[in-house]
C-alpha positions as CSV (number, residue, x, y, z in Angstrom):
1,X,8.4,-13.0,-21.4
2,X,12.0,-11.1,-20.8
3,X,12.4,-8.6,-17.8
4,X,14.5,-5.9,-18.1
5,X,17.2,-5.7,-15.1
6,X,15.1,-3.0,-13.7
7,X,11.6,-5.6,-13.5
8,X,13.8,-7.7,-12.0
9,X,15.5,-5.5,-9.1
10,X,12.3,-4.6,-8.3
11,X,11.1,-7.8,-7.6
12,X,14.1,-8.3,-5.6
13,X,13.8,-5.4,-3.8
14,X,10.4,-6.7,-2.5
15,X,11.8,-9.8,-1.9
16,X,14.6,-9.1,0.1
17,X,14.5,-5.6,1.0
18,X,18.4,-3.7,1.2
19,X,20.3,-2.4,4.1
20,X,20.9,1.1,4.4
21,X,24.8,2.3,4.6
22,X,25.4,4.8,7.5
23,X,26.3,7.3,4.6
24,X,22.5,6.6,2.9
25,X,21.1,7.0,6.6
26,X,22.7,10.5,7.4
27,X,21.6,11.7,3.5
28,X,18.1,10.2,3.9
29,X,18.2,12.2,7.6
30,X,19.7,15.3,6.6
31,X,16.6,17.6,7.3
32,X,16.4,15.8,10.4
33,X,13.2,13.6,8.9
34,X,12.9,10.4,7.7
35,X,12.5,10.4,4.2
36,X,9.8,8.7,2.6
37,X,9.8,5.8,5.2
38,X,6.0,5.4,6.5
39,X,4.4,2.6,8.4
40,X,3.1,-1.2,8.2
41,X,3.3,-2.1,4.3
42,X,4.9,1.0,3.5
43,X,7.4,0.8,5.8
44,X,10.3,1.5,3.5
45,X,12.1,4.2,1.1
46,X,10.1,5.0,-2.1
47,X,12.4,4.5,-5.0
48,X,12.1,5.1,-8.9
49,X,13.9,3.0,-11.1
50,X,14.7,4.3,-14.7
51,X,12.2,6.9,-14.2
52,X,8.7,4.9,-14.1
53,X,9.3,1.7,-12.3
54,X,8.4,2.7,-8.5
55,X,9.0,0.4,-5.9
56,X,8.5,0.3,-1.7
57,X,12.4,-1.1,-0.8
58,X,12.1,-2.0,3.1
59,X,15.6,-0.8,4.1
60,X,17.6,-2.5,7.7
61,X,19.8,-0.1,9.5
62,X,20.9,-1.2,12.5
63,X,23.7,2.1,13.3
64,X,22.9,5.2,15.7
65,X,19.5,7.0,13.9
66,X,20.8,10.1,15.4
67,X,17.6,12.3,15.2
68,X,17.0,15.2,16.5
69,X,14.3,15.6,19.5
70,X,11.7,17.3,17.8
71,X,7.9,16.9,17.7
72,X,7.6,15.3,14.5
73,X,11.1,12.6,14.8
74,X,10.1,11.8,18.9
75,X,6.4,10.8,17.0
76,X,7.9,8.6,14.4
77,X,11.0,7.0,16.1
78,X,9.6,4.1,18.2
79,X,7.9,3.2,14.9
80,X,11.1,4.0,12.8
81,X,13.7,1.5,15.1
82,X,11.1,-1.0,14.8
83,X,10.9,-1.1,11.0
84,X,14.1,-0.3,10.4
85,X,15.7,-3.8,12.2
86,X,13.5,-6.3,11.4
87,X,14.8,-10.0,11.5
88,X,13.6,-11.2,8.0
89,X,15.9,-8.1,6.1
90,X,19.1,-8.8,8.2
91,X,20.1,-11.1,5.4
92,X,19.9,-9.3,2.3
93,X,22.1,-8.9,0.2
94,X,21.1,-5.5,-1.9
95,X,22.6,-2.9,-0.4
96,X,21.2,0.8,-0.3
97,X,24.2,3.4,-0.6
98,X,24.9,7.5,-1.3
99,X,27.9,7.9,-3.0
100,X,29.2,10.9,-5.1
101,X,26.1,12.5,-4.9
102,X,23.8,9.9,-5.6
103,X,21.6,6.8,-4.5
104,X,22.4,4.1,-5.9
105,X,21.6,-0.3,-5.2
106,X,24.2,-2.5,-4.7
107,X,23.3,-6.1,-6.3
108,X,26.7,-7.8,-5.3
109,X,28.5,-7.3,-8.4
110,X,27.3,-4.2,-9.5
111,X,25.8,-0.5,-8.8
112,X,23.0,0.8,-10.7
113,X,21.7,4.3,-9.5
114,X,17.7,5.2,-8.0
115,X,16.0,7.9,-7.5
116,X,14.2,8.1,-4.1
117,X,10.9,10.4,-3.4
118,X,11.0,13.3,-1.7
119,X,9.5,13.4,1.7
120,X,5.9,15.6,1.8
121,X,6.6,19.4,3.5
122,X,4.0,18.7,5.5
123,X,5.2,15.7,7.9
124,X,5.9,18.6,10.5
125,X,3.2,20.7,10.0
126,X,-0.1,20.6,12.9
127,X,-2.8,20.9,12.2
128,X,-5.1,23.5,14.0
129,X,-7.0,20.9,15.8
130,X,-3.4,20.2,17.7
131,X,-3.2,16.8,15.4
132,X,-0.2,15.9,13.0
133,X,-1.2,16.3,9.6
134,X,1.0,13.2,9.2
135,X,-1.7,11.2,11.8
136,X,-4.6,12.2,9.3
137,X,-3.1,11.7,5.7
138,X,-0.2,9.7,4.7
139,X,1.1,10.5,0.7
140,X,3.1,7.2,-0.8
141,X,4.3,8.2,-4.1
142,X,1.6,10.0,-5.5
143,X,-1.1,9.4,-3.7
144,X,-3.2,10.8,-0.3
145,X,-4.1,7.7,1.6
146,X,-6.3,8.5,4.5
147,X,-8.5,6.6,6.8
148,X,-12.0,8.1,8.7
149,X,-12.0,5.5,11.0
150,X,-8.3,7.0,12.4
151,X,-5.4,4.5,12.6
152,X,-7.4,1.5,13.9
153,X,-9.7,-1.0,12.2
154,X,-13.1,-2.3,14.0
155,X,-11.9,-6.6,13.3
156,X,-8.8,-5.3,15.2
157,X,-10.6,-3.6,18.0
158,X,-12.9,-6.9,18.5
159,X,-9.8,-9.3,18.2
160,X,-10.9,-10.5,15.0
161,X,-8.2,-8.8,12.5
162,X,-6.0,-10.1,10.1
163,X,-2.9,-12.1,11.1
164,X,-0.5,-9.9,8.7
165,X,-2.0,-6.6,9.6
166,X,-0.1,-3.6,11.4
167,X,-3.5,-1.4,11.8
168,X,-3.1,-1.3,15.4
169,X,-4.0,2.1,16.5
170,X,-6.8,3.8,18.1
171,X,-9.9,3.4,16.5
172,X,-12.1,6.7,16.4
173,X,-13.8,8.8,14.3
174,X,-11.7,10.7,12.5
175,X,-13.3,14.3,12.3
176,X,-14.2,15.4,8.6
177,X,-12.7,19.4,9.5
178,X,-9.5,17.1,10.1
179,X,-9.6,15.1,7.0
180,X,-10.5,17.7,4.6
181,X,-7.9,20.4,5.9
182,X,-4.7,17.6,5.7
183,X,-6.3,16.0,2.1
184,X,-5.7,19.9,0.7
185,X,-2.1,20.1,2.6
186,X,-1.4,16.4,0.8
187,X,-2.5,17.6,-3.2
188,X,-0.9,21.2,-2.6
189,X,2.4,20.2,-1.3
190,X,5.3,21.8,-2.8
191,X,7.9,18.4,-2.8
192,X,5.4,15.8,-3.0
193,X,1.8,16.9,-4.1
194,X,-0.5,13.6,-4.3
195,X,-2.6,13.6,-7.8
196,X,-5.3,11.6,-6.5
197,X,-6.9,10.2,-3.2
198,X,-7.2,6.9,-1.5
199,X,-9.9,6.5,1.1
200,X,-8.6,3.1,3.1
201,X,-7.7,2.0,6.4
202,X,-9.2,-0.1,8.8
203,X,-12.7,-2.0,8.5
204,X,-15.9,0.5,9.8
205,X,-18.3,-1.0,12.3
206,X,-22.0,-1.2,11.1
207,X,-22.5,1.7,13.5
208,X,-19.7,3.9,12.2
209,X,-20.2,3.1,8.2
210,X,-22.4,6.5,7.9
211,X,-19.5,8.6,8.9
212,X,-17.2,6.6,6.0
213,X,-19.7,7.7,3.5
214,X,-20.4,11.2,4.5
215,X,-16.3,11.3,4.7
216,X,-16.4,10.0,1.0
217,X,-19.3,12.6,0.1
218,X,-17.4,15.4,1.7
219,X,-14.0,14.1,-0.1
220,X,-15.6,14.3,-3.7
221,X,-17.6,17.3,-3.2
222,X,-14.8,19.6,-2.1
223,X,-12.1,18.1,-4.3
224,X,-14.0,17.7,-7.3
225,X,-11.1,17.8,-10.2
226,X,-9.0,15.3,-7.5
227,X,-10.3,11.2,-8.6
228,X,-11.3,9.6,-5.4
229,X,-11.2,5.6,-4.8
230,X,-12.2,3.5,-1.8
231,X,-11.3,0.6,-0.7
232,X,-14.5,-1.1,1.1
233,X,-15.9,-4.2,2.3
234,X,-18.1,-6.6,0.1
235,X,-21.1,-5.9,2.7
236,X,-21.3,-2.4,1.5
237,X,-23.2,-3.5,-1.3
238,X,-25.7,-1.2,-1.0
239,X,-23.8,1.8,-1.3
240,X,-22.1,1.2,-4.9
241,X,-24.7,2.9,-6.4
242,X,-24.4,6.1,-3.8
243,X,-20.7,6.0,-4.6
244,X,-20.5,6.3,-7.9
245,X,-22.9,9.4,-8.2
246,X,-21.1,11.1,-5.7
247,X,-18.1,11.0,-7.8
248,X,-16.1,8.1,-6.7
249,X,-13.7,7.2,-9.2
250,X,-13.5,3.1,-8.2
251,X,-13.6,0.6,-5.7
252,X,-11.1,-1.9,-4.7
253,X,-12.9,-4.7,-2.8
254,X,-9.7,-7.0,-1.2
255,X,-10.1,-10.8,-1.3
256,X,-6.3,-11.0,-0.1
257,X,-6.4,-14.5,0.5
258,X,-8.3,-16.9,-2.2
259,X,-7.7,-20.4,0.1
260,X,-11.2,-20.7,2.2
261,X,-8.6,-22.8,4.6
262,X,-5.9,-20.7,4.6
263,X,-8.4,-17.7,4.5
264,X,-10.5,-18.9,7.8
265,X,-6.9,-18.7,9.8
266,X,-5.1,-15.6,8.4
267,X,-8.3,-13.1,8.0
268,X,-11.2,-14.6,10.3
269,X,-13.8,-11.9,10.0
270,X,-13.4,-11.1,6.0
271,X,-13.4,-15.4,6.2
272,X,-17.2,-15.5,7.9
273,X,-18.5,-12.9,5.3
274,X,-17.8,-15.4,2.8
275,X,-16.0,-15.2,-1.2
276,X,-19.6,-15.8,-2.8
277,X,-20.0,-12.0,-1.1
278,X,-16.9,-10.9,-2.2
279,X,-17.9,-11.9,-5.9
280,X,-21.5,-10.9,-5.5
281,X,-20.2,-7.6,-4.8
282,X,-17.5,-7.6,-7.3
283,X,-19.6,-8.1,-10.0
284,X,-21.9,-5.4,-9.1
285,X,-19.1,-3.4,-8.8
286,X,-17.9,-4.1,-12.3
287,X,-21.8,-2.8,-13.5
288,X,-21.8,0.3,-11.6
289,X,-18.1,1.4,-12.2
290,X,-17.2,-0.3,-15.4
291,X,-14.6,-2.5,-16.5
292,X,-10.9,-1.1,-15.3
293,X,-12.4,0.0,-12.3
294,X,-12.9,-1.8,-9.9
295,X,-9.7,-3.9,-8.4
296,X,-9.2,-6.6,-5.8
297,X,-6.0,-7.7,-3.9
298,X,-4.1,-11.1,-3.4
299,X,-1.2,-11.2,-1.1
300,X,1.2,-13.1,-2.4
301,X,3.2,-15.8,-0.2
302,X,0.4,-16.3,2.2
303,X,-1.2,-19.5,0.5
304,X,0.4,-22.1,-2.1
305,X,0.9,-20.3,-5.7
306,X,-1.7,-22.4,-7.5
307,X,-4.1,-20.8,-5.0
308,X,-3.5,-17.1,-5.8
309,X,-3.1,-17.8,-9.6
310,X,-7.3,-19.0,-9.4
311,X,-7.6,-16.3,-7.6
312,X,-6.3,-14.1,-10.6
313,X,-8.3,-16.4,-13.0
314,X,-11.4,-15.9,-11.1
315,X,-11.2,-11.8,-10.8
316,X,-10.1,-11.2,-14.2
317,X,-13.0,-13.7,-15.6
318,X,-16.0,-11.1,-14.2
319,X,-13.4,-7.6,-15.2
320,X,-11.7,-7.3,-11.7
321,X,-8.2,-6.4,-11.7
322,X,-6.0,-8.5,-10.1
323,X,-3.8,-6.4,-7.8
324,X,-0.5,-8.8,-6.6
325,X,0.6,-7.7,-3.4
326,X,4.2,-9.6,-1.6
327,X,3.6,-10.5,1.6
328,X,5.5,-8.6,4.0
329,X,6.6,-9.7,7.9
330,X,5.3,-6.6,10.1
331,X,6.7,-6.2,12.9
332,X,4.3,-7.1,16.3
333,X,1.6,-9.1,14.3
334,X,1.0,-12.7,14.9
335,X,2.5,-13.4,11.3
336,X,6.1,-11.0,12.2
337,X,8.0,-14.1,11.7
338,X,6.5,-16.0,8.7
339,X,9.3,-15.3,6.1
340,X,8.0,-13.4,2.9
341,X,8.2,-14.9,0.1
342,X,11.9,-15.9,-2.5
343,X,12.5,-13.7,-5.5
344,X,11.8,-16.8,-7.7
345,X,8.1,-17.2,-6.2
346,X,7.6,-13.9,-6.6
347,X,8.8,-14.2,-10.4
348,X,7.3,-17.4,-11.0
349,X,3.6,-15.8,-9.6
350,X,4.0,-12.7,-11.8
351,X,5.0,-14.3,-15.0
352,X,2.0,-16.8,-14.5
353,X,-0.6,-14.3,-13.7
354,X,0.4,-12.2,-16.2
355,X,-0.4,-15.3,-18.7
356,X,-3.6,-15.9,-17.0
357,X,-4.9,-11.9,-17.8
358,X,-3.3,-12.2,-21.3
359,X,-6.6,-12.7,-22.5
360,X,-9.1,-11.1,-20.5
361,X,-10.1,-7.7,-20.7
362,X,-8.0,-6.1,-18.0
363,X,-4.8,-6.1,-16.7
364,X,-2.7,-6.4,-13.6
365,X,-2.8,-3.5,-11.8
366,X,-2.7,-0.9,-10.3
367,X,-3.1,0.8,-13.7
368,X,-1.4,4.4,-12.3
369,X,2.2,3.8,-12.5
370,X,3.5,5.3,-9.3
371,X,0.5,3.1,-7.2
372,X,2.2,0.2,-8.8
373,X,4.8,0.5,-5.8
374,X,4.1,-2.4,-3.7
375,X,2.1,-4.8,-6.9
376,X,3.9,-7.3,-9.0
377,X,3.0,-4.9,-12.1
378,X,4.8,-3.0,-14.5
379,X,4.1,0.2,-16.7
380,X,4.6,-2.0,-19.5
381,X,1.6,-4.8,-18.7
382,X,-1.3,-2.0,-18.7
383,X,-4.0,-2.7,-20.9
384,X,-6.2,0.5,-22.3
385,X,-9.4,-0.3,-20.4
């Protein structure tokens, strides 16, 4: 299989991220925002490449930020300086630039011009409970990610999360006049509307579940023509059924780590529930929602290739789609400085996996284009199902 030079940037891109020039900086800061640059595993500038390859490209900039001392930039810049110059993208070698009116990657021996994403209107607008609209829904590329369990995750909150994850906000109840009033801000925004609507975040406590799916419920019922997927845990088997006739579009239940060994260090609590569950509830899954959609993730880098690749086997055997996600240091978790994984592992996994689903009745995924941001995926792989 031949990549075009745009597959293969992209993959670069997640591999080694690019440093910002101070003249990129000041364009990407000229409304006095950061553009597109969001936290944890988003914490970079949304680029399109050739009009419908998206990518996440973690950027370093190490100069003067020189924000203003609003509201919105005094929220965002202890978060921004910390993304912004992290060890592992100090040596890259793509370089992010604006010149003669445009963005454009340097490789080293060439330029080849991007398109970056517009920043949401409504990163500065409150909401009139006093909270950010920002703090409730976060839009990457298309689409309205939002959490009901606020910015925190219950594993977290016990000191039982995952060693890669940057969910280390408050954990509370996020209030459903909140999420519905920033979810309609997010699809009717003038420079980035979202087309559809992710309901993700931390882990729910047993206690706090019912107030995920009465957030779901309230998510489908007042945005009926808007598809709404959730990401969920394989214990919430029970509530597949529910799901789909409230209108849930899919389901993406995350194995992330397909090593037992590896799995029992990295993610402790998803470890105990066991990846018998995590099939169990797969499959069912598959029944209730249909082949195409219901997805699962592998984060690439964190285990030895062969184990991810039966990891893809496995999901795409029972109609899963494999999701391949690079792994990516976060600043201030316990895995900040593992080093993510080379271009050529990265390429090597894709090009494999992509063999292994060859045959099977689904493809890599995501299957929406713009959602393929942070996946080894193209447009190009998607199968019709």
């Amino acid at each position: 299989m031949k990549l075009t030079g745009s597959e293969k940037l992209k993959i670069r891109i997640m591999a080694e991220g690019a440093k910002l020039t101070p003249a990129a900086w000041g364009r990407l800061t000229r409304n006095e925002t950061p553009h597109t640059i969001g936290p944890g595993t988003s914490n970079g500038v949304e680029l399109l490449l050739d009009n419908k390859i998206y990518v996440n490209c973690p950027v370093f900039f190490d100069g003067d930020l020189n924000l203003s001392k609003n509201i919105y930039n005094q929220f965002l810049l202890g978060s921004l300086r910390e993304n912004l110059t992290q060890k592992w993208l100090k040596n890259t070698k793509l370089i992010l630039d604006f010149r003669d009116g445009l963005f454009k990657i340097y490789n080293g021996t060439s330029f080849k011009t991007v398109k970056i994403l517009n920043k949401p209107e409504y990163v500065k607008k409150m909401l009139p409970s006093g909270k950010m609209v920002s703090k409730v829904v976060f839009t990457q590329t298309d689409r309205a990610g939002l959490s009901p369990v606020g910015e925190g995750c219950f594993f977290q909150l016990v000191k039982k999360g995952c060693k890669f994850c940057g969910e280390k906000g408050s954990y509370y109840l996020m209030p459903f006049e909140d999420t519905l009033k920033a979810t309609k801000l997010a699809l009717n925004d003038k420079k980035l509307p979202a087309r559809h609507i992710q309901v993700s975040g931390g882990t729910p406590s047993d206690k706090h579940l019912p107030h995920y799916i009465q957030t779901i419920e309230r998510l489908c019922k007042n945005f009926p023509e808007t598809e709404v997927d959730v990401m969920m845990s394989p214990q919430q088997i029970d509530v597949l059924e529910h799901l789909k006739k409230q209108g849930v579009n899919g389901v993406a239940i995350n194995i992330e780590v397909y090593n037992e060994k590896i799995a029992a260090q990295i993610i402790p609590s998803k470890y105990k529930i066991g990846r018998k569950k995590y099939f169990e509830t797969l499959t069912e899954a598959v029944k209730i929602f249909g082949i195409g959609k219901v997805r699962s993730l592998l984060i690439v880098g964190l285990e030895p290739m062969k184990d991810t690749l039966r990891g893809v086997s496995a999901l795409a055997r029972i109609g899963v789609i494999p999701i391949l996600s690079p792994f990516r240091p976060i600043s201030g978790t316990a895995l900040e400085n593992q080093p993510p994984p080379t271009y050529k592992f990265l390429l090597d996994c894709y090009l494999k996996s992509n063999l292994l689903v060859k045959n099977s009745c689904v493809s890599l995924g995501p299957k929406c284009f713009a959602c393929q941001n942070n996946s080894l995926v193209f447009p190009r792989d998607i199968k019709n199902n």
